[in-house]
Legacy VTK file of the C-alpha trace (Angstrom):
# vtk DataFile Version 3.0
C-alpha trace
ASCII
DATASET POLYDATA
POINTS 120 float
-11.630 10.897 -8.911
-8.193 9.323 -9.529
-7.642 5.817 -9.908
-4.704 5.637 -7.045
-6.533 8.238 -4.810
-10.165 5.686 -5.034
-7.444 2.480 -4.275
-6.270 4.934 -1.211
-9.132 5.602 0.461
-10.852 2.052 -0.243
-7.178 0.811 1.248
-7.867 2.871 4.293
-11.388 1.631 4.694
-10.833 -2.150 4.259
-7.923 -1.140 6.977
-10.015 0.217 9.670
-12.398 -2.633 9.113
-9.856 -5.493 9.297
-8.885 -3.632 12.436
-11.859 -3.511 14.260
-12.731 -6.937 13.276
-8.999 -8.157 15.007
-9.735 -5.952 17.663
-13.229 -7.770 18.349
-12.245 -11.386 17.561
-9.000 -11.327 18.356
-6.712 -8.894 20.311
-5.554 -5.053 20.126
-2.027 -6.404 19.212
-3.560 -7.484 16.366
-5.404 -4.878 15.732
-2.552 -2.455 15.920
-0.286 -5.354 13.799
-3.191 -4.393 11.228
-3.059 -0.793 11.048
0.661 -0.321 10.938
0.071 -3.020 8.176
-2.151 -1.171 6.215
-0.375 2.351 6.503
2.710 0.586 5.325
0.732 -0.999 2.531
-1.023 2.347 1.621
2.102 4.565 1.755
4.154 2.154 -0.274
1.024 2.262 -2.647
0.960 6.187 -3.027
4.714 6.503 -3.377
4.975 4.091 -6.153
2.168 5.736 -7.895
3.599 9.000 -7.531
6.641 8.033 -8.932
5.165 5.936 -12.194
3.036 9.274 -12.853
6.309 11.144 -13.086
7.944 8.348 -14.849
5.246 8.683 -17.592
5.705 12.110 -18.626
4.747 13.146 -21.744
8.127 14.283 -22.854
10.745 12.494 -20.747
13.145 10.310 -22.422
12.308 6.523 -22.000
16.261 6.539 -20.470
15.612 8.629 -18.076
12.600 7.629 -17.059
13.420 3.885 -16.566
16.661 5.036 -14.972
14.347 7.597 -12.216
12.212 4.324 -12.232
14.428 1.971 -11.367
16.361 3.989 -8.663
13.310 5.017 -7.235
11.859 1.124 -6.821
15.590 0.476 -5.009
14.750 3.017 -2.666
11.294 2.394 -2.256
12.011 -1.378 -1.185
15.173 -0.857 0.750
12.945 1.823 2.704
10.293 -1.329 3.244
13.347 -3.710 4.430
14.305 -1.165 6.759
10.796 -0.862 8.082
10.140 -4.574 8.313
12.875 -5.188 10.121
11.952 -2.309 12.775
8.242 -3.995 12.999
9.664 -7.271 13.446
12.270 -6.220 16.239
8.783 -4.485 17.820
7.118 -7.881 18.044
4.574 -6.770 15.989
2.077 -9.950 15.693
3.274 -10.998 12.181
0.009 -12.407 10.180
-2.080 -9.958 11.708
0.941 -7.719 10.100
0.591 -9.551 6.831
-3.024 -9.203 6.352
-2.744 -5.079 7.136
0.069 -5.632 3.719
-2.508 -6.874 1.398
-5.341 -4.056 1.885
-4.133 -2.797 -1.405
-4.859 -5.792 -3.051
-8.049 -5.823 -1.719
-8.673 -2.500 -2.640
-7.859 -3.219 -6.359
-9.987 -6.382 -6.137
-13.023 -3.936 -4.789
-12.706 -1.562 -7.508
-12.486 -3.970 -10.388
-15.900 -3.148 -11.230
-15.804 0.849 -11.555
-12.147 0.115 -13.611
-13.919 -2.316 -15.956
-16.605 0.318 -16.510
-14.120 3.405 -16.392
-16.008 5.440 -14.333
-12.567 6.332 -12.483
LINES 1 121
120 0 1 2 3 4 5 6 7 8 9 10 11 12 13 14 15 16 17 18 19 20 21 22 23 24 25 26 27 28 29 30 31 32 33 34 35 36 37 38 39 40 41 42 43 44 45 46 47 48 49 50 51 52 53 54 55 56 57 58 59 60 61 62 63 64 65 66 67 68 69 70 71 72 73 74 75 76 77 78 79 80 81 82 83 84 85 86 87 88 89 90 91 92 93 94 95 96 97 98 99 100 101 102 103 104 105 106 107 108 109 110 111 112 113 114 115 116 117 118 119
């Protein structure tokens, strides 16, 4: 399995379970604030993977890969402002929010030990 799709799906799972958890101990607007958290998180994490593998094409010109690179990352983050300021606006409960953001990182974190063995 590939490294970003393993990060994806332990993303997702760490997601649910931070959800059900906020949903138990603490509200369902927090559990929402998680999910849409996560998602974001998650799709930010696949599109920026996406674009690095086409980036690093055996092939492409370093130019025109950091220029696809670059443009792409622009995009990619004014996409993010765009959709943090539409959560926000919502009244989506913001550290509830935050913590649905960092699932990736926690997903990275959990697979340390199959990358160190490079099983993936």
């Amino acid at each position: 399995m590939e490294i970003d799709r393993t990060i994806t799906i332990k993303a997702l799972v760490i997601t649910a379970l931070l959800s059900a958890s906020a949903a138990v101990f603490y509200s369902k607007a927090h559990a929402l604030a998680v999910v849409v958290g996560g998602l974001v998180a998650v799709a930010n994490f696949r599109l920026g993977a996406k674009v690095l593998k086409r980036i690093v094409v055996p092939g492409m010109s370093s130019d025109t890969g950091r220029n696809a690179g670059i443009l792409s990352f622009l995009v990619r983050y004014a996409i993010l402002a765009v959709e943090l300021y539409v959560i926000i606006g919502l009244g989506i409960e913001p550290v509830a929010f935050l913590v649905g953001l960092s699932v990736v990182v926690a997903a990275v974190f959990v697979s340390a030990p199959v990358l160190k063995r490079g099983e993936v």
